[in-house]
PDB file of N, CA, C and O in Angstrom:
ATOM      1  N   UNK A   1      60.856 135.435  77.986  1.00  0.00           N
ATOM      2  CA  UNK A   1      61.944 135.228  78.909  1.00  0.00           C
ATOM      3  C   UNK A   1      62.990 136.326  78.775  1.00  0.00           C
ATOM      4  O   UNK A   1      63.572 136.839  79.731  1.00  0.00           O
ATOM      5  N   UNK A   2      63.153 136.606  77.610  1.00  0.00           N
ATOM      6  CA  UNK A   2      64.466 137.389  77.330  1.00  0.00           C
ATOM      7  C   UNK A   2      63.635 139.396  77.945  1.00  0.00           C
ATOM      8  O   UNK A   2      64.102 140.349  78.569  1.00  0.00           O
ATOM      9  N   UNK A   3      62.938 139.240  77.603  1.00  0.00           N
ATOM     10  CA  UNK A   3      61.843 140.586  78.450  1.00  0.00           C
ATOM     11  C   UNK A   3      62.172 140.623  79.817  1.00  0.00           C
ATOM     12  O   UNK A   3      62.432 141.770  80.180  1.00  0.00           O
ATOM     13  N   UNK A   4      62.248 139.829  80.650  1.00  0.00           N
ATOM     14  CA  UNK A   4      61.809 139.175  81.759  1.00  0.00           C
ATOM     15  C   UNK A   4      63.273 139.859  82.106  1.00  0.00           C
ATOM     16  O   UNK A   4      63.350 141.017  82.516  1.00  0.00           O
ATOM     17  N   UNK A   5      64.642 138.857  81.857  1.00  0.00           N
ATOM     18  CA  UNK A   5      65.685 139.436  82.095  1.00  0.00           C
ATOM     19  C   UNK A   5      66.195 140.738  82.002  1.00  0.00           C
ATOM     20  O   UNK A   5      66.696 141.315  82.967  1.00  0.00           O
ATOM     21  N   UNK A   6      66.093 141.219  80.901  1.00  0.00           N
ATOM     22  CA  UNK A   6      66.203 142.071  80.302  1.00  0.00           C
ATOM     23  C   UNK A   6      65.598 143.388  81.521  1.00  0.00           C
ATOM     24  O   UNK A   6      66.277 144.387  81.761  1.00  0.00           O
ATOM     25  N   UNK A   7      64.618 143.199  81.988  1.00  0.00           N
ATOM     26  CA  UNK A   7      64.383 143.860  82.979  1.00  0.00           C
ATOM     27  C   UNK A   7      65.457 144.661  84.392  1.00  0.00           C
ATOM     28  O   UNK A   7      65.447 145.705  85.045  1.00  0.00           O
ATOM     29  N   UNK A   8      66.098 143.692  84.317  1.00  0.00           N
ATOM     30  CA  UNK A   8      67.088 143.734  85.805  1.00  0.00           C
ATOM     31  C   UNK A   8      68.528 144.575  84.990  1.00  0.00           C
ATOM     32  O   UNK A   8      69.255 145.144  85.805  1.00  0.00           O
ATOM     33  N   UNK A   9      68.908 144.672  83.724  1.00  0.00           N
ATOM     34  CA  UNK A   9      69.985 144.662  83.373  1.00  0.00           C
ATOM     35  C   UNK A   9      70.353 146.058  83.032  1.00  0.00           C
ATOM     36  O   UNK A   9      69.464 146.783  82.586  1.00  0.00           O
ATOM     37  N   UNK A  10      71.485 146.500  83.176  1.00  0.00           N
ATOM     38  CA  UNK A  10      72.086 147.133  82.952  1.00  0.00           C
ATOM     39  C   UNK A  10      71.574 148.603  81.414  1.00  0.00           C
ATOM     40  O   UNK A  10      71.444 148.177  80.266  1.00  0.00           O
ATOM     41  N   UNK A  11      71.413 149.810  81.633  1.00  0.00           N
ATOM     42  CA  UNK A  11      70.680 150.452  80.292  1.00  0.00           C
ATOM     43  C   UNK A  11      71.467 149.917  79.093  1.00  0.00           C
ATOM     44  O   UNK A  11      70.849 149.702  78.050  1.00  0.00           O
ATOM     45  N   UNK A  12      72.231 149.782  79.132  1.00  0.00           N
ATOM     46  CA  UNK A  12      73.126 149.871  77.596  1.00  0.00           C
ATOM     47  C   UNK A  12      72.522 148.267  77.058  1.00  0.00           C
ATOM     48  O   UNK A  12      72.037 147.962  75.969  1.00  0.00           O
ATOM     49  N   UNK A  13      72.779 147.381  78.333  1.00  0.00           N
ATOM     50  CA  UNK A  13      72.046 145.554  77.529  1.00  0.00           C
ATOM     51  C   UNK A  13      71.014 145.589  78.180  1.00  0.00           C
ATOM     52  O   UNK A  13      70.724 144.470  78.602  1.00  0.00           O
ATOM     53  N   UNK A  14      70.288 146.399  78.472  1.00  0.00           N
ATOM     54  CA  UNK A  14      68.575 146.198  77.879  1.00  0.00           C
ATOM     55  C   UNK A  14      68.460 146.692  77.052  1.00  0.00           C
ATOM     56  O   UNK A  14      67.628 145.943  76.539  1.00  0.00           O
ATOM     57  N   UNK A  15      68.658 147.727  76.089  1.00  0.00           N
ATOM     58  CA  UNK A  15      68.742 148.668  74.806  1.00  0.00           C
ATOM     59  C   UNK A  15      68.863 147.146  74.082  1.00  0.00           C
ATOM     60  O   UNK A  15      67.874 146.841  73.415  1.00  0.00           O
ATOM     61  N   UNK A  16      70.197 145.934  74.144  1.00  0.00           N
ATOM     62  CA  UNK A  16      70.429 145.665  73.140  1.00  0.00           C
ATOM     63  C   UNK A  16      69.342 144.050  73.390  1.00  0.00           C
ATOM     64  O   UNK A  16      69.191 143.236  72.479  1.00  0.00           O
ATOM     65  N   UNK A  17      68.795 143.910  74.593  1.00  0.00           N
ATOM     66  CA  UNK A  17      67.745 143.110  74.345  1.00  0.00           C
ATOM     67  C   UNK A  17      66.547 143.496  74.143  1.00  0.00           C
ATOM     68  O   UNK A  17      65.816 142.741  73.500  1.00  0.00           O
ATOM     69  N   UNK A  18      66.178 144.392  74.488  1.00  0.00           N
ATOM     70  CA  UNK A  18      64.807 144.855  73.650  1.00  0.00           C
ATOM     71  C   UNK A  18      65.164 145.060  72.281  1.00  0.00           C
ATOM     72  O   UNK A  18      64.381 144.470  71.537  1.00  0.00           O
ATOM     73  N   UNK A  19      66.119 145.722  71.644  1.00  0.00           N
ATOM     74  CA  UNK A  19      66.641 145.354  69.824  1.00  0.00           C
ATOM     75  C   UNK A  19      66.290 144.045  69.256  1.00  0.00           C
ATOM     76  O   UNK A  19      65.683 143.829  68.207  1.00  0.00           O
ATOM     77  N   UNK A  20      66.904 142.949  70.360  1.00  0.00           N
ATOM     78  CA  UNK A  20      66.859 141.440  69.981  1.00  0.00           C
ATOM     79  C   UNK A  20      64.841 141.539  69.765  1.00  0.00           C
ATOM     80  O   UNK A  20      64.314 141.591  68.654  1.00  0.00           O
ATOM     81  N   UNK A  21      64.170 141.543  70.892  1.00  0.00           N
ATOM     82  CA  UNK A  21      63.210 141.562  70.947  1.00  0.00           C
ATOM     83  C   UNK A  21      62.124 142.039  69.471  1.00  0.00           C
ATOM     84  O   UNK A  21      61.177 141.564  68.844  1.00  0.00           O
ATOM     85  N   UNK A  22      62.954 143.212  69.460  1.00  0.00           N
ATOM     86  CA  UNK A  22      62.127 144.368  68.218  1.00  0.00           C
ATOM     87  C   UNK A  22      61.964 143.669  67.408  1.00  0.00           C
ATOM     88  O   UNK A  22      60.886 143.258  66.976  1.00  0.00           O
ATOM     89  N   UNK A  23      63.635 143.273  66.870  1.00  0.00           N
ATOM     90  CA  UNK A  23      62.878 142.458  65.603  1.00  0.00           C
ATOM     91  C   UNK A  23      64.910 141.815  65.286  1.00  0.00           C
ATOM     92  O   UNK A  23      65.496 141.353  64.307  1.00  0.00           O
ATOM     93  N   UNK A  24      65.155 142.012  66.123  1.00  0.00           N
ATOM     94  CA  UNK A  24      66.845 140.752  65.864  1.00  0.00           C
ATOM     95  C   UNK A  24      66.385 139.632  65.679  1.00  0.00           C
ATOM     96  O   UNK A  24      66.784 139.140  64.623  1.00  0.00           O
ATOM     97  N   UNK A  25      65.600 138.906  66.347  1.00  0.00           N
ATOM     98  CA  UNK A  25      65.307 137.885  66.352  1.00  0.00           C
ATOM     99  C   UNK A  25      64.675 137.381  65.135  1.00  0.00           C
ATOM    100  O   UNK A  25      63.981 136.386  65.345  1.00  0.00           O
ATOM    101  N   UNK A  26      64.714 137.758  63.992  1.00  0.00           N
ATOM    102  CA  UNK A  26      63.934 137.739  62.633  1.00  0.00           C
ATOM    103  C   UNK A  26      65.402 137.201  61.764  1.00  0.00           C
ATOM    104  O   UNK A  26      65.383 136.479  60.767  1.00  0.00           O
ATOM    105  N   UNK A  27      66.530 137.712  62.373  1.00  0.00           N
ATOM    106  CA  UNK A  27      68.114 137.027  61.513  1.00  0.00           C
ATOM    107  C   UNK A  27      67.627 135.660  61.881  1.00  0.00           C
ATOM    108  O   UNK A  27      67.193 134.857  61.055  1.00  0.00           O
ATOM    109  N   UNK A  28      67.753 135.368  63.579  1.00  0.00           N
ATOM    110  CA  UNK A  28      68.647 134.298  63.851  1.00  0.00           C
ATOM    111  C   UNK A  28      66.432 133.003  63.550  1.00  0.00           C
ATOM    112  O   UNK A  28      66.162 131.806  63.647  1.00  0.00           O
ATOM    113  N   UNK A  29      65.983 133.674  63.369  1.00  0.00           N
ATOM    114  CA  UNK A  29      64.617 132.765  62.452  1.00  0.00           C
ATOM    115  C   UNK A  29      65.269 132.215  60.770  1.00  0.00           C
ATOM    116  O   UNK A  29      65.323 131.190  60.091  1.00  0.00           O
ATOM    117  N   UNK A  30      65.600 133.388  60.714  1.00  0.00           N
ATOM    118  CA  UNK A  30      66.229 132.782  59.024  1.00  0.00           C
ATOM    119  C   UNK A  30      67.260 132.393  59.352  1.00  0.00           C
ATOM    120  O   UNK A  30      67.488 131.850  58.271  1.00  0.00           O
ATOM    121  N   UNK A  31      68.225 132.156  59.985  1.00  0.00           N
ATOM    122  CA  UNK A  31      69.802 131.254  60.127  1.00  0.00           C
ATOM    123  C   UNK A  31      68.952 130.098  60.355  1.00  0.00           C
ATOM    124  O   UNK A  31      68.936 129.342  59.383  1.00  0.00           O
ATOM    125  N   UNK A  32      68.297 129.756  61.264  1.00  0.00           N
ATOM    126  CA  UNK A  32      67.599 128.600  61.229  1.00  0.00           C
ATOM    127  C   UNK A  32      66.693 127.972  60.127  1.00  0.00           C
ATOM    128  O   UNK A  32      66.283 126.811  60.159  1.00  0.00           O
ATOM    129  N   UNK A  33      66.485 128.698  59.346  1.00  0.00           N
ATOM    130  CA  UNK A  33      65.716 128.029  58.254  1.00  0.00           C
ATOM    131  C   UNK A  33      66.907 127.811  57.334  1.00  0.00           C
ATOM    132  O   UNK A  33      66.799 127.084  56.346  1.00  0.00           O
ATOM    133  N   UNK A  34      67.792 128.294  57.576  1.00  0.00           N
ATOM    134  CA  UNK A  34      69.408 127.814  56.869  1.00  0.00           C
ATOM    135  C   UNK A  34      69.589 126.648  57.495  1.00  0.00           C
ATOM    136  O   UNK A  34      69.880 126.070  56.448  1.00  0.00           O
ATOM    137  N   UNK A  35      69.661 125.898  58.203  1.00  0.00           N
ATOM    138  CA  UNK A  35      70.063 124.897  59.315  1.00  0.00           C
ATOM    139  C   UNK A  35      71.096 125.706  59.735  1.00  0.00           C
ATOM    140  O   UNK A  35      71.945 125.544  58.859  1.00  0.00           O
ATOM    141  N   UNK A  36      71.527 126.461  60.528  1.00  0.00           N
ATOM    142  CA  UNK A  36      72.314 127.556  61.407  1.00  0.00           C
ATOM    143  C   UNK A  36      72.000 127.809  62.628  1.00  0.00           C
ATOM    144  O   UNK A  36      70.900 128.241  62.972  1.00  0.00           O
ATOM    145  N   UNK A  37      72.948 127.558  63.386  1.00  0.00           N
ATOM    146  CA  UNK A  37      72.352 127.982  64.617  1.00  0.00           C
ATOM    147  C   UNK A  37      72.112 129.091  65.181  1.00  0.00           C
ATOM    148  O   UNK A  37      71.904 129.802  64.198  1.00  0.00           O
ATOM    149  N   UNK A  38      71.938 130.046  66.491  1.00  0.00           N
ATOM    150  CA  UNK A  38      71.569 131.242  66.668  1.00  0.00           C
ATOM    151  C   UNK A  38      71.429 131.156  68.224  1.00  0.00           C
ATOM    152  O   UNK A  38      71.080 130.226  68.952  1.00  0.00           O
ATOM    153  N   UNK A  39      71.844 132.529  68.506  1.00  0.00           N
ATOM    154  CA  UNK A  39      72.209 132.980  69.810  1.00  0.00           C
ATOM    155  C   UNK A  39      71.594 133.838  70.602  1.00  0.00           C
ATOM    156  O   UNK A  39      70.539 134.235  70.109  1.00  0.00           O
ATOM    157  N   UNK A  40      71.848 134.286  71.659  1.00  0.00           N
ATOM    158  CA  UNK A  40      71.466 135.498  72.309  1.00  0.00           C
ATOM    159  C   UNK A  40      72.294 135.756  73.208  1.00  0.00           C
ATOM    160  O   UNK A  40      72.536 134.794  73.937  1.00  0.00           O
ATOM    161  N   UNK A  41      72.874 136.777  73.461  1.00  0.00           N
ATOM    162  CA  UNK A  41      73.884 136.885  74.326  1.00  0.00           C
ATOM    163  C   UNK A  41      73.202 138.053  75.004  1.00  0.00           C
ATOM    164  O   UNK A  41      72.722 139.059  74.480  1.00  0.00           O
ATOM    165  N   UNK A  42      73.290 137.534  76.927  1.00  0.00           N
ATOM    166  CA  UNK A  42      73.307 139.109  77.973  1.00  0.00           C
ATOM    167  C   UNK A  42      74.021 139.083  78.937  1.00  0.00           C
ATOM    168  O   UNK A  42      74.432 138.128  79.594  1.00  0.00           O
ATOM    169  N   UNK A  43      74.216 140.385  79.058  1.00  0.00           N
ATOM    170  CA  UNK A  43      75.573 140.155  80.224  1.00  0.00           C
ATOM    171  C   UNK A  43      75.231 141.319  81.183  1.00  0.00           C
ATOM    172  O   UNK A  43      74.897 142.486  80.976  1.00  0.00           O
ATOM    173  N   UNK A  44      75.424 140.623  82.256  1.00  0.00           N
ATOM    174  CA  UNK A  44      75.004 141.340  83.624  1.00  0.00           C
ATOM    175  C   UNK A  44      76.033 141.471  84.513  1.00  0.00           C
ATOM    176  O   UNK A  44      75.997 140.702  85.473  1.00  0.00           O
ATOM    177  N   UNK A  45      77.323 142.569  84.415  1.00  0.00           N
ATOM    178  CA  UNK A  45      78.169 142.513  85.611  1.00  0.00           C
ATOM    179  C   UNK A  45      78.799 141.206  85.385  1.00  0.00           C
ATOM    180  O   UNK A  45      79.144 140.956  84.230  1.00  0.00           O
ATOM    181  N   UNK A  46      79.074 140.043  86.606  1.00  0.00           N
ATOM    182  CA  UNK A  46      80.155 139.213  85.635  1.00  0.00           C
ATOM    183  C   UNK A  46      79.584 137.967  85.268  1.00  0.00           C
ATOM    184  O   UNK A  46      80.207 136.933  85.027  1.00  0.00           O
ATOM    185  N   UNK A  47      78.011 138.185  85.235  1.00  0.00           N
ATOM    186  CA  UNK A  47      77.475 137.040  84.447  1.00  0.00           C
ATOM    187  C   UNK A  47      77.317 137.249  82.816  1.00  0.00           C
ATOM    188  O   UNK A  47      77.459 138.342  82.267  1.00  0.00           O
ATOM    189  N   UNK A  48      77.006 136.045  82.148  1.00  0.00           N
ATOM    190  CA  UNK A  48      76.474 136.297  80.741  1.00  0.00           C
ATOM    191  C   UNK A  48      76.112 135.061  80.695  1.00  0.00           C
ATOM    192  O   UNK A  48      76.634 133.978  80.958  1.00  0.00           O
ATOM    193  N   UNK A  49      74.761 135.559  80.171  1.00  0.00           N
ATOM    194  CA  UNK A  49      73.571 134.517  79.816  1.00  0.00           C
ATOM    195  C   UNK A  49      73.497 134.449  78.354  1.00  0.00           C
ATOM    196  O   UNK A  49      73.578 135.425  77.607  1.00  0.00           O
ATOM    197  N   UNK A  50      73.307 132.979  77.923  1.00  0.00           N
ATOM    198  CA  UNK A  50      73.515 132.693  76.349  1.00  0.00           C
ATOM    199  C   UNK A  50      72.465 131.915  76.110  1.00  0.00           C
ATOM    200  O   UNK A  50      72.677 130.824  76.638  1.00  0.00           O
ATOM    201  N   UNK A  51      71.308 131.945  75.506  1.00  0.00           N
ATOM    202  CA  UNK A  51      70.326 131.042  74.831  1.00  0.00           C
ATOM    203  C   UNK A  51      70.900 130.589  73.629  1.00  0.00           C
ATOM    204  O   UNK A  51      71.389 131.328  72.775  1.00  0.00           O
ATOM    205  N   UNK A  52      70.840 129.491  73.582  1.00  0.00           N
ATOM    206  CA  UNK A  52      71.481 128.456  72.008  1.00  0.00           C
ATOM    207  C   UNK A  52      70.078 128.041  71.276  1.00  0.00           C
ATOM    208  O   UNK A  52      69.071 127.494  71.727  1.00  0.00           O
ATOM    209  N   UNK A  53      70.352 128.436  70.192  1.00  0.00           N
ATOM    210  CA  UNK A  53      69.167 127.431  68.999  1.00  0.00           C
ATOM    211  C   UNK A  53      69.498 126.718  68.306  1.00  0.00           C
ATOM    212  O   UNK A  53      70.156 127.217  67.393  1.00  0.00           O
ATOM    213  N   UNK A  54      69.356 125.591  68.255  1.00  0.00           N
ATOM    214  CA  UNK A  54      69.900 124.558  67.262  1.00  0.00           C
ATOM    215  C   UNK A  54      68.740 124.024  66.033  1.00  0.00           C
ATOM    216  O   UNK A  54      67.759 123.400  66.437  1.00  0.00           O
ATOM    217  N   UNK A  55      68.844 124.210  64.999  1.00  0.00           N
ATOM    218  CA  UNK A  55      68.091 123.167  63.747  1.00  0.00           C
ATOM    219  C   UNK A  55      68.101 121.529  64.424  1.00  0.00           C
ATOM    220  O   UNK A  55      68.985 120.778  64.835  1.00  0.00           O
ATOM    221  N   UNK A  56      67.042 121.473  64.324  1.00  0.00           N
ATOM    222  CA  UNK A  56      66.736 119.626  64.731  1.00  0.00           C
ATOM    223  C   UNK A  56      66.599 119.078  63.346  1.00  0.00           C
ATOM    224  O   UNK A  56      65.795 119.838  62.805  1.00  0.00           O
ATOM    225  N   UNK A  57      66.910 118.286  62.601  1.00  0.00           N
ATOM    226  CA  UNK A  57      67.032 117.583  61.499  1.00  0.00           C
ATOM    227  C   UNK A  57      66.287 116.642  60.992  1.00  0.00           C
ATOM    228  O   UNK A  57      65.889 116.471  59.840  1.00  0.00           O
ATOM    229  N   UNK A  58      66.038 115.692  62.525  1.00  0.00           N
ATOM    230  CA  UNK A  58      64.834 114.909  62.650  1.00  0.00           C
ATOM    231  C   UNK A  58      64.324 114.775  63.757  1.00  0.00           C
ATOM    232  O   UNK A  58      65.151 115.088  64.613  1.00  0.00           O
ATOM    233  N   UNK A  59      63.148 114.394  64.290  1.00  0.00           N
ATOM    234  CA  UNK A  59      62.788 113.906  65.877  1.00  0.00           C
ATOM    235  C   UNK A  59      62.298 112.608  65.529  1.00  0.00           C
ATOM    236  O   UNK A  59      61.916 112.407  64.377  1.00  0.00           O
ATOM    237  N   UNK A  60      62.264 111.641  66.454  1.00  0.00           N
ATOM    238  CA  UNK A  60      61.894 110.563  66.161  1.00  0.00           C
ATOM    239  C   UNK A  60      60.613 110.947  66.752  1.00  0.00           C
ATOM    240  O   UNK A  60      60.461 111.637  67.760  1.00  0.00           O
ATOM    241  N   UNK A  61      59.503 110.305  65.846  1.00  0.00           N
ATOM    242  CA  UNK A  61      58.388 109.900  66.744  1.00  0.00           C
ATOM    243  C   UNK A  61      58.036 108.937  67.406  1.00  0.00           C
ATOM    244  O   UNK A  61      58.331 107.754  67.238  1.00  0.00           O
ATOM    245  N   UNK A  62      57.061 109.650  68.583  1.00  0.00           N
ATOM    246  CA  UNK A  62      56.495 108.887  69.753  1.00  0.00           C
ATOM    247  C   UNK A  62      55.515 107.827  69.211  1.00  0.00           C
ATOM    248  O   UNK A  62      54.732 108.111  68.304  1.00  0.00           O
ATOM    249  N   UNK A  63      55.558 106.743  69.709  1.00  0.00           N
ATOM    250  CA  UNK A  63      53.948 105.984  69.569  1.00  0.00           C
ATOM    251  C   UNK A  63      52.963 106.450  71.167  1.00  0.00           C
ATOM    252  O   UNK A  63      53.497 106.351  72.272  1.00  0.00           O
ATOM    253  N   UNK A  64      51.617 106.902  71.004  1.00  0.00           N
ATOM    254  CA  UNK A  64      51.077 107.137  71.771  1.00  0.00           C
ATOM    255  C   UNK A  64      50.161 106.222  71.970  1.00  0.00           C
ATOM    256  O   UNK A  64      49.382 105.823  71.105  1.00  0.00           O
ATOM    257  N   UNK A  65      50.216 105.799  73.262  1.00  0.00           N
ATOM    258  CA  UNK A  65      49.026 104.192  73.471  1.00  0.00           C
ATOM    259  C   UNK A  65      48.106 105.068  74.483  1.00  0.00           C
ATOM    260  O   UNK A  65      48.528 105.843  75.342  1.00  0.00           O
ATOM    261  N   UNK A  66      46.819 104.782  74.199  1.00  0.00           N
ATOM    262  CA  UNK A  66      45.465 105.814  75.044  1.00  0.00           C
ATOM    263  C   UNK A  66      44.769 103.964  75.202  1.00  0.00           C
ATOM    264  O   UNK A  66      44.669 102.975  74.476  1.00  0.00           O
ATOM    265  N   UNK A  67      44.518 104.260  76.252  1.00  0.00           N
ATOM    266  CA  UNK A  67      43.794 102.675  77.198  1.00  0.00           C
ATOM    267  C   UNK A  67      43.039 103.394  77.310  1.00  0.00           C
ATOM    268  O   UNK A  67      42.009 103.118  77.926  1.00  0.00           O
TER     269      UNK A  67
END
């Protein structure tokens, strides 16, 4: 996804999402194995797009019924 965008944007923030791409995204893997959350920030003219990651703590599980 972040490729995808990253496409349309501006040289200077595609430089810094293909970075994310390269290998940024290897911090915000370990902030999460911290329970930390983690970001992505792009900004296009007067938008800015933010992906959030949050640590899940628990999920409840499903019961699955197959008839």
């Amino acid at each position: 996804m972040v490729r995808t965008v990253a496409l349309s944007l501006d040289p200077d923030e595609v430089e810094g999402a293909l970075s994310w791409i390269r290998s940024g995204y290897i911090d915000d893997i370990e902030a999460l194995n911290r329970n930390q959350p983690c970001a992505v920030d792009i900004s296009y003219a007067d938008t800015r797009i933010r992906w959030t990651v949050r640590p899940v703590v628990f999920l409840p599980m499903v019961d699955l019924v197959i008839a």
